[in-house]
C-alpha positions in Angstrom: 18.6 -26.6 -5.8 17.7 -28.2 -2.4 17.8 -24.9 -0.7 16.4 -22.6 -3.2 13.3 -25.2 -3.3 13.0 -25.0 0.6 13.3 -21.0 0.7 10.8 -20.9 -2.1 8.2 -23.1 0.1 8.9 -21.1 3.2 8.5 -18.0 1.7 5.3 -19.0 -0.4 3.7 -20.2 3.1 4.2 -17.1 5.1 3.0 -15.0 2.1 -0.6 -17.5 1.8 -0.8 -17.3 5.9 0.1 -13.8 6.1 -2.5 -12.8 3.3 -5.0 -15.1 5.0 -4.3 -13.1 8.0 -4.8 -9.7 6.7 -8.2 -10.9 5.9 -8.9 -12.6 9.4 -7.4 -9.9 12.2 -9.8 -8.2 13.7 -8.0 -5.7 14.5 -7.1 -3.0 11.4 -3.8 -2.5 12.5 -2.7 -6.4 13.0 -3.8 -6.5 9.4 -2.1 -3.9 8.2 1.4 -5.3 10.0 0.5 -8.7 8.5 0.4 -7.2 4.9 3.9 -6.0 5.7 4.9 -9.6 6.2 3.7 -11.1 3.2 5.2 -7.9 1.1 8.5 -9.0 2.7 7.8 -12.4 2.1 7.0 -11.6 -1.9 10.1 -9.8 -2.4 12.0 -12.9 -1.5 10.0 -14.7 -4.3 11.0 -12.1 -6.4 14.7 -12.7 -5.4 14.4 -16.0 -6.3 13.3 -16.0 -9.2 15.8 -13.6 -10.5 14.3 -10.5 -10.7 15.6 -8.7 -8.1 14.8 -4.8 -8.9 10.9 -6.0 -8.5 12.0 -7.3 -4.7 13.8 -4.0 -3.8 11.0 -2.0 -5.0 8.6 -3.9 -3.7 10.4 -3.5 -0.3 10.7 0.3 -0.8 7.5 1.3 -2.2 4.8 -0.9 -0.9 6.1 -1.8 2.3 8.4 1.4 2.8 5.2 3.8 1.8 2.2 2.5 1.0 1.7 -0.1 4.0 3.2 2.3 6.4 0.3 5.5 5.2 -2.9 2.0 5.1 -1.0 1.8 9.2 -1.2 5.1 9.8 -4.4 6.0 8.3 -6.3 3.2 10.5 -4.5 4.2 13.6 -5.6 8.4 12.8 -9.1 7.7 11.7 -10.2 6.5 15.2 -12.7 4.4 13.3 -15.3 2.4 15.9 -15.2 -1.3 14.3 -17.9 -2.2 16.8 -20.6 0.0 15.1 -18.6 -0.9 11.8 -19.6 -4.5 12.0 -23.2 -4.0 13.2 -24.2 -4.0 9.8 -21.8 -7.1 8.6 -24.6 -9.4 8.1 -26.8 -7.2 6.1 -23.8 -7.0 3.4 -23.1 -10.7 3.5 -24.9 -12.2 0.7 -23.7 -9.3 -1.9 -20.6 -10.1 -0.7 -20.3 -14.1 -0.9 -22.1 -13.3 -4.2 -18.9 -11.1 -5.4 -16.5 -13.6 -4.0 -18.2 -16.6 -5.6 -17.8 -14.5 -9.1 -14.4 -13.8 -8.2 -13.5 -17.6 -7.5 -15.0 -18.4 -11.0 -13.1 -16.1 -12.8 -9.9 -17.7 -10.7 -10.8 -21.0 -11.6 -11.5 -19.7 -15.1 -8.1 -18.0 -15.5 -6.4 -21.1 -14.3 -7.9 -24.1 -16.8 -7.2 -21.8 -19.6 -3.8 -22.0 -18.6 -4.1 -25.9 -18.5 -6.1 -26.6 -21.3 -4.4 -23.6 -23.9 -1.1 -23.8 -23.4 -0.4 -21.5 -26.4 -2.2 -18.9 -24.4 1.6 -18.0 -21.9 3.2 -17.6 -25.5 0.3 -14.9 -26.6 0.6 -13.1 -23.4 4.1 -12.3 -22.4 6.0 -10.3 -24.7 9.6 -11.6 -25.7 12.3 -9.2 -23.7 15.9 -9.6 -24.0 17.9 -12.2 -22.9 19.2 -11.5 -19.2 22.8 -11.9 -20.4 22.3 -9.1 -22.3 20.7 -6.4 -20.6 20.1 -6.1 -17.3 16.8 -6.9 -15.2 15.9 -3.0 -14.7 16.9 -2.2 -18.4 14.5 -5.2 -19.8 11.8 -4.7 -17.2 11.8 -0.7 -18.5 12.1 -2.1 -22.1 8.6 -3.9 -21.5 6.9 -1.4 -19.6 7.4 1.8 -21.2 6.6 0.8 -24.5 3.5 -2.3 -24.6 2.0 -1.6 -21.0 2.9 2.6 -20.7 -1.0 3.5 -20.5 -1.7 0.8 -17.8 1.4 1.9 -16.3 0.0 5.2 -16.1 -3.1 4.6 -15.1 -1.6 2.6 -11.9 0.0 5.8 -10.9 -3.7 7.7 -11.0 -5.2 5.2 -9.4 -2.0 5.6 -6.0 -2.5 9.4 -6.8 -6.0 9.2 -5.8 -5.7 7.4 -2.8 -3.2 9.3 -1.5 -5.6 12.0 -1.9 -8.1 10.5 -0.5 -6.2 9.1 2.8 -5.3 13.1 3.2 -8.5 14.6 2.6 -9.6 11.8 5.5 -7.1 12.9 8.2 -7.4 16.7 7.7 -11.2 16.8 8.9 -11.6 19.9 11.5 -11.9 19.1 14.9 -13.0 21.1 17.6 -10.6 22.4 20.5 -7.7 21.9 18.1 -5.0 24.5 17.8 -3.8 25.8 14.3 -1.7 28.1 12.8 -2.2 30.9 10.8 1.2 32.3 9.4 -1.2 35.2 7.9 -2.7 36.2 11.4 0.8 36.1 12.5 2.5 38.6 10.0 -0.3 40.9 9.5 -1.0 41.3 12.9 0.3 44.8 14.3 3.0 45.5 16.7 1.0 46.7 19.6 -0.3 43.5 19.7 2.7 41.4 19.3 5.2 43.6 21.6 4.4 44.9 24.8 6.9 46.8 27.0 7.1 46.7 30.3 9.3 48.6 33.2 11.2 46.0 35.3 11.8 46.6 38.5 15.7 45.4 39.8 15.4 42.0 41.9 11.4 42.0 41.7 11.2 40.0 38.1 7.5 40.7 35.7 
């Protein structure tokens, strides 16, 4: 128990400095690498607390494809964050206003918990016990059947961005070579072939 408590605080640390960090680099991609920490970080939560198929896939998909396309995105958009931030202060008071709302409804969320306890037995919904089923079979059990529309929606909502992140890196720019397979096969043979006479031991 000893050593389960110490991995649990040593992983719940990195994860609040890491996400602190992601928030405080100034540079994109130092925030994008320190979002990769605290998703590694998470997963050991998860592996702690027994549900291990929600580690792995956090590991595959979030860290494995989703932090890697924020990383590579930032690093192809050749943003300038010096004319970005020009216009920091102008945004700051919508923005403190936003995350003052947010830490109310945080606050909120958390003295309901204190002061209702009945409210954890309304929200989760009874699964199997684990000695019966397996994590991934009770984890599907759950959400394909209560949460399959939020489920669903979540999936929209990666389709889009993945969408969008493509639709940002495949702007035309100038000088840029491209290919054009139609060009290439309609074009006709004169142009393609040319023969020439080679003389012996003088080369083209």
């Amino acid at each position: 128990m000893i050593i389960q408590a110490l991995a649990f605080y040593l992983f719940a640390a990195i994860t609040v400095a890491s996400g602190f960090m992601v928030i405080a680099s100034r540079n994109p991609v130092h925030s994008v690498l320190f979002l990769i920490l605290a998703f590694f970080n998470a997963a050991g939560l998860f592996v702690l607390m027994g549900a291990e198929f929600l580690g792995m896939i956090l590991v595959i998909v979030y860290v494995g494809a989703v932090a890697v396309l924020f990383l590579f995105v930032v690093m192809m958009l050749d943003i300038n964050f010096v004319e970005l931030r020009q216009g920091f202060l102008q945004y700051l008071p919508i923005g403190s206003l936003i995350g003052l709302i947010l830490l109310v409804e945080l606050v909120l969320v958390l003295g309901g918990w204190v002061i209702t306890p009945v409210a954890k037995q309304v929200a989760t919904t009874p699964i199997p016990a684990l000695d019966q089923v397996t994590n991934t079979h009770a984890l599907g059990a759950v959400l394909y059947t209560k949460y399959i529309y939020l489920f669903q929606g979540a999936g929209l909502i990666l389709l889009v961005a993945m969408i969008g992140a493509i639709v940002l890196t495949l702007r035309s720019r100038p000088g840029v070579k491209r290919q054009s397979i139609a060009e290439q096969v309609n074009r006709p043979r004169d142009a393609a072939v040319a023969i020439r006479k080679v003389e012996p031991r003088k080369g083209i």
